[in-house]
C-alpha positions as CSV (number, residue, x, y, z in Angstrom):
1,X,-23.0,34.0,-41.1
2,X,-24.1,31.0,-38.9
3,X,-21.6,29.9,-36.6
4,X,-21.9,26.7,-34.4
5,X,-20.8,26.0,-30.9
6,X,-19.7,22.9,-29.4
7,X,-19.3,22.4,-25.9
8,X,-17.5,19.5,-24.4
9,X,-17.8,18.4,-20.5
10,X,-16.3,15.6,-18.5
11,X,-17.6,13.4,-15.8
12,X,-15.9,12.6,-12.8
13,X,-16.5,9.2,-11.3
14,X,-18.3,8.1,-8.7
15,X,-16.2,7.2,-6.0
16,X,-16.9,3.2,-4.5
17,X,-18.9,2.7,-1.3
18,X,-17.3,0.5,1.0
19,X,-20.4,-1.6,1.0
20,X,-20.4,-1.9,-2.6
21,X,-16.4,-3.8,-2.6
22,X,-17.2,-7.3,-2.9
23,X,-14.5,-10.1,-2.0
24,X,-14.8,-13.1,-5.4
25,X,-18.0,-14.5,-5.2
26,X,-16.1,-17.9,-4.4
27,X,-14.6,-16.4,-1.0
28,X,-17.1,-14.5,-0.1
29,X,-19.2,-17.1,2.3
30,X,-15.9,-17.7,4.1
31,X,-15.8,-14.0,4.9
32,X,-14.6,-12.4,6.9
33,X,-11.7,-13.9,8.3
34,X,-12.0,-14.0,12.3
35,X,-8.5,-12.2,12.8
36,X,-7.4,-9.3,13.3
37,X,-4.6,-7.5,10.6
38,X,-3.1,-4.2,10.7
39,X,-1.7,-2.3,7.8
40,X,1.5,-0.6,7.3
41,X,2.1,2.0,4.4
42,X,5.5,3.7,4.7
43,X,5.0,7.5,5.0
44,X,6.6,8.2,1.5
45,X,4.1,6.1,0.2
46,X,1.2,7.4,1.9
47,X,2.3,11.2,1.6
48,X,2.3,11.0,-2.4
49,X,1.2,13.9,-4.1
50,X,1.0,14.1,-8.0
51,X,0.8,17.8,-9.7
52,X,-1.7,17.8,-12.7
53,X,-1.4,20.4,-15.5
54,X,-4.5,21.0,-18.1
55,X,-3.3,22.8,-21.9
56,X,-5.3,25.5,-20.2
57,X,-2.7,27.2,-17.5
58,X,-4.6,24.8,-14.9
59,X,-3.0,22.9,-12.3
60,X,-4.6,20.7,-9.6
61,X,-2.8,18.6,-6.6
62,X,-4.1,15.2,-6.4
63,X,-3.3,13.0,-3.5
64,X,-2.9,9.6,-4.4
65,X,-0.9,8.7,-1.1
66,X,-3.8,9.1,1.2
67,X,-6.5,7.3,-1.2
68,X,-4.1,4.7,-1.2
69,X,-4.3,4.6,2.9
70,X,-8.0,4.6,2.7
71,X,-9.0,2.3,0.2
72,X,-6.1,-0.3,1.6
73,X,-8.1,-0.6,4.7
74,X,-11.6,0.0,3.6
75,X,-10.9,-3.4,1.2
76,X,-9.1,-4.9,4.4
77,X,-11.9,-4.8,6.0
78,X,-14.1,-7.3,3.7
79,X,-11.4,-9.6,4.4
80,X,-10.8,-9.6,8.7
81,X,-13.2,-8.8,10.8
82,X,-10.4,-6.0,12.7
83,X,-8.4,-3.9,10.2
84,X,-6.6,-0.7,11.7
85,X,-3.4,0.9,11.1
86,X,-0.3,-0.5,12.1
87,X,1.2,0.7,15.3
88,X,3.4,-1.2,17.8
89,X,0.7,-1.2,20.9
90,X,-2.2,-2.8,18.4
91,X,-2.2,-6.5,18.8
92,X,-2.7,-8.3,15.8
93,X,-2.1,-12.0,13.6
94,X,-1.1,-10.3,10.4
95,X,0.9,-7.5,9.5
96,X,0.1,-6.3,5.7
97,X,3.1,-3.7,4.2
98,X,1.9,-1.8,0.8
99,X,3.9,0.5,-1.0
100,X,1.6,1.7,-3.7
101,X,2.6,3.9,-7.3
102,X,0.0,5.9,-9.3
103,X,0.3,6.8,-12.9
104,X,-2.5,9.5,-14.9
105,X,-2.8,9.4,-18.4
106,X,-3.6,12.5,-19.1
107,X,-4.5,11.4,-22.9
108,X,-6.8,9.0,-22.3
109,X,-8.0,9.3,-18.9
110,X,-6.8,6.2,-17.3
111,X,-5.8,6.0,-13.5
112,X,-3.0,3.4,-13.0
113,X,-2.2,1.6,-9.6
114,X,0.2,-0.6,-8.4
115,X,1.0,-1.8,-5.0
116,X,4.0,-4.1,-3.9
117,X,2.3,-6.0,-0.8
118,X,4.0,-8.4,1.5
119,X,2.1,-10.0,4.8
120,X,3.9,-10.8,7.4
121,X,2.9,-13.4,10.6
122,X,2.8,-11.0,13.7
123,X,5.6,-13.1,14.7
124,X,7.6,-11.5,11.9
125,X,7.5,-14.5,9.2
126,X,7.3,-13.3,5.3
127,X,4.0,-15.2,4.5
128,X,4.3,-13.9,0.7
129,X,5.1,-11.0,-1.7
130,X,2.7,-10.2,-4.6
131,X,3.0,-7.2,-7.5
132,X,-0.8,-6.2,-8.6
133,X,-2.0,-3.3,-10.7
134,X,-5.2,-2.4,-12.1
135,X,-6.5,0.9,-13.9
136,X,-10.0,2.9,-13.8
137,X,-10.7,5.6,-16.5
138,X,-12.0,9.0,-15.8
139,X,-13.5,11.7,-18.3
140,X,-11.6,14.3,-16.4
141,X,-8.1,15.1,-15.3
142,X,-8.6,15.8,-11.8
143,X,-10.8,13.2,-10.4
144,X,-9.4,12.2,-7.2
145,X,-12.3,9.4,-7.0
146,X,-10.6,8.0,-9.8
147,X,-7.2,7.1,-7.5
148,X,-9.1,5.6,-4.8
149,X,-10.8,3.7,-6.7
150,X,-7.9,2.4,-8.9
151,X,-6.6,1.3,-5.5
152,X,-9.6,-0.3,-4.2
153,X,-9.6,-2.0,-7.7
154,X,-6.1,-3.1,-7.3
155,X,-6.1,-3.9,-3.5
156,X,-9.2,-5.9,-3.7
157,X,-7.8,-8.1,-6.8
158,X,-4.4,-8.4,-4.4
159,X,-6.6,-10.0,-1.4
160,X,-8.6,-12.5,-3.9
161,X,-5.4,-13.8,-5.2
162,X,-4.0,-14.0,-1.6
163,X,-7.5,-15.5,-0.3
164,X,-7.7,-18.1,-3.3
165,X,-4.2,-19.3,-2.7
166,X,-3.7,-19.9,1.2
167,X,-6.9,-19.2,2.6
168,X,-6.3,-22.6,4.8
169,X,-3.0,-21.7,6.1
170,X,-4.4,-18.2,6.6
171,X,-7.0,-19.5,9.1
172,X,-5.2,-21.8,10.7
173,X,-2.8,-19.5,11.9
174,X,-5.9,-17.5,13.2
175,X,-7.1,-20.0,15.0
176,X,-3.8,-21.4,16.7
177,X,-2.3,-18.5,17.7
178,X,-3.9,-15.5,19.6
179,X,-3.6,-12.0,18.4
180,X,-0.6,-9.9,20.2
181,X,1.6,-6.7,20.4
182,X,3.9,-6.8,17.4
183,X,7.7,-6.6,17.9
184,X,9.7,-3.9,16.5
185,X,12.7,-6.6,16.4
186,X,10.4,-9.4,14.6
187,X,9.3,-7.3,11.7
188,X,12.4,-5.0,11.0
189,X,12.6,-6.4,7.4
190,X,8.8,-5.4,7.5
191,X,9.0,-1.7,9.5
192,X,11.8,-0.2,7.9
193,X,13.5,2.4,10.2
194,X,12.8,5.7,8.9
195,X,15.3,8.3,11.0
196,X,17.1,8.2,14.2
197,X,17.2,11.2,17.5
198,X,18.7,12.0,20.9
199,X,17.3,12.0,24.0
200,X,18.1,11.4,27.7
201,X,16.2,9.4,30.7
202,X,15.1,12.0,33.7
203,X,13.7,9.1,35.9
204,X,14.7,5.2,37.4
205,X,11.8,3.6,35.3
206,X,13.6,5.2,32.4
207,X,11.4,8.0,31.0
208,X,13.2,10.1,28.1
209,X,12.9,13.7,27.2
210,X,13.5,14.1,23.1
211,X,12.3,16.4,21.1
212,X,8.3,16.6,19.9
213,X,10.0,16.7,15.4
214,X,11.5,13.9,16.2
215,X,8.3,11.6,17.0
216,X,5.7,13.8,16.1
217,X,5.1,11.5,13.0
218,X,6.6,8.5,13.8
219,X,3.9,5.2,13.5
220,X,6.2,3.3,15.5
221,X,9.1,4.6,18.5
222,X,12.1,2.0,19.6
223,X,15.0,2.8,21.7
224,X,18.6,1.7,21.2
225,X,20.4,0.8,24.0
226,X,23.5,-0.8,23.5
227,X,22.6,-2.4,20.3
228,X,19.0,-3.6,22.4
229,X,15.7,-2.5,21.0
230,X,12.9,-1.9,22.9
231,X,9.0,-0.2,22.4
232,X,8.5,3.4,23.9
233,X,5.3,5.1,24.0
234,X,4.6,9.1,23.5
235,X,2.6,9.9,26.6
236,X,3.4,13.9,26.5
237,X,4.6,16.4,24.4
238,X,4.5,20.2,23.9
239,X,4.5,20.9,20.0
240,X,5.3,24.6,20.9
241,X,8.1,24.2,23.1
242,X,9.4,20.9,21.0
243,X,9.3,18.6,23.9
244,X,8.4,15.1,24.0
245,X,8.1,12.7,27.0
246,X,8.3,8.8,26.0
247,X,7.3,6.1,28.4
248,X,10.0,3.4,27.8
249,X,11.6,-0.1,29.0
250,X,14.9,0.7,30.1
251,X,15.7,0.9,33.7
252,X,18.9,2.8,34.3
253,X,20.4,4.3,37.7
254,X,22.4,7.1,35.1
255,X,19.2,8.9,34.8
256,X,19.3,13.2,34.2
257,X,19.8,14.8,37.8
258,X,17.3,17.7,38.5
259,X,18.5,20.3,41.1
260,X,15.3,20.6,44.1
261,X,13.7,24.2,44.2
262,X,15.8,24.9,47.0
263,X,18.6,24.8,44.8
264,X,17.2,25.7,41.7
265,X,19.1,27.7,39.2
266,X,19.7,31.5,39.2
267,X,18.7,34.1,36.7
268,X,22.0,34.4,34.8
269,X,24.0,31.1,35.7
270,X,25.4,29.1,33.1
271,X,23.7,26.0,30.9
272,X,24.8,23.6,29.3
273,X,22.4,21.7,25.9
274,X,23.9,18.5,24.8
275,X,23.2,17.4,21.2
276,X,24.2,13.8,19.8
277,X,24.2,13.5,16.0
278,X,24.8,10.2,15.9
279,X,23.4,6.5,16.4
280,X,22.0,4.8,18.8
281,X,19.6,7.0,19.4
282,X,18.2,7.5,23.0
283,X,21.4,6.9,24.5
284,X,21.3,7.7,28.5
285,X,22.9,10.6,29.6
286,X,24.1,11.8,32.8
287,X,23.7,15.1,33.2
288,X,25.2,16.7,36.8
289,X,24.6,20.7,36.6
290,X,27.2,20.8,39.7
């Protein structure tokens, strides 16, 4: 009895070079644009993880979130000479916001991206909104080059449409306004406010103790007080001990009251934690342990 064999195999793609994303041909001697741009993908967004199942009992855990990160700037970068991640203490003339979406076709292979992309002005103006998807096929079900470069696909179509539409305005607001530190308060329809936490000020130039969850992850740290926002920096924390020191704004007299060594605490004697559940957060305290 003769009996034939047929084996099938799958490529994965290659994944793009950053040298190898070219802007339209009709852009490209105008780039890239002398500013400077930070992007901002919410943490939902870039955290994405997809589950893929084969017929066969195999699973794999792609992670579409962080090619989405990564190709957003590598493209970025064709397009401004300074591309980095958005934080509050990174100057800047643009702020770009991407919420992206991936889809696998399991059938026939095809990666799917969208992204929803707004660009602000860093002084918080909504320059436009623009929907763009675009799709890559794979001969396998668990190519992870194939999300990254669906999104470098889709991102890099997104910034020729921009580009070939107000590449004018885009550069004169370049050169007429210098790059600065963006504003929490200007681009709140931009940033969206993710979650809230307590703390207190230990000090007159209004240092605050919080704890380390509550800003390990955080892109971006206000504090409320009285309804006004204002930047605060992370300049210490203990992971261990969940401790966080932030370097803030406020100036307040009602700061935390420390007891000198002399009369420091006893082993035994009573303490008191506070806990505040509710907004604003960072709210000063006064804490008297007499």
């Amino acid at each position: 009895m003769l009996c034939a064999l047929m084996i099938l195999s799958g490529c994965a793609v290659q994944k793009v070079k950053v040298e190898d994303i070219k802007p339209d041909s009709s852009l490209s001697e105008k780039l890239p644009l002398s500013g400077k741009l930070v992007v901002f993908i919410p943490k939902n967004e870039s955290k994405e993880q997809m589950m893929v199942h084969s017929g066969y009992g195999h699973q794999w855990l792609l992670n579409p979130g962080e090619n989405l990160k990564k190709a957003s700037k590598d493209v970025a970068s064709k397009y401004f000479t300074e591309v980095d991640y958005f934080s509050l203490d990174k100057p800047a003339h643009y702020l770009l916001k991407i919420e992206g979406e991936a889809e696998l076709d399991k059938y026939w292979g095809i990666y799917k991206t969208e992204i929803r992309a707004s660009l602000f002005s860093s002084k918080g103006e909504l320059i436009e909104k623009r929907k763009v998807s675009d799709s890559v096929a794979s001969a396998v079900i668990n190519d992870e080059n194939a999300f990254y470069n669906a999104y470098v696909s889709t991102v890099n179509k997104y910034f020729n449409e921009l580009f070939s539409k107000q590449l004018k305005s885009l550069e004169y607001y370049v050169l007429s306004n210098t790059a600065h530190q963006l504003s929490f308060e200007k681009l709140s329809d931009a940033v969206d406010l993710v979650s809230t936490g307590s703390g207190f000020v230990i000090n007159s130039s209004g240092n605050i103790v919080t704890n380390y969850h509550v800003v390990k992850e955080c892109l971006a740290i206000t504090t409320n007080e009285n309804g006004i926002k204002k930047n605060a920096k992370l300049i210490a924390s203990d992971s261990k001990n969940d401790i966080a020191i932030l370097s803030t704004e406020v100036e307040s007299k009602n700061h935390a009251y420390f007891p000198s060594k002399i009369h420091a605490g006893r082993l035994g004697d009573e303490i008191i934690t506070l806990a505040r559940m509710f907004h604003p957060a960072f709210d000063s305290m006064l804490f008297n342990p007499y």
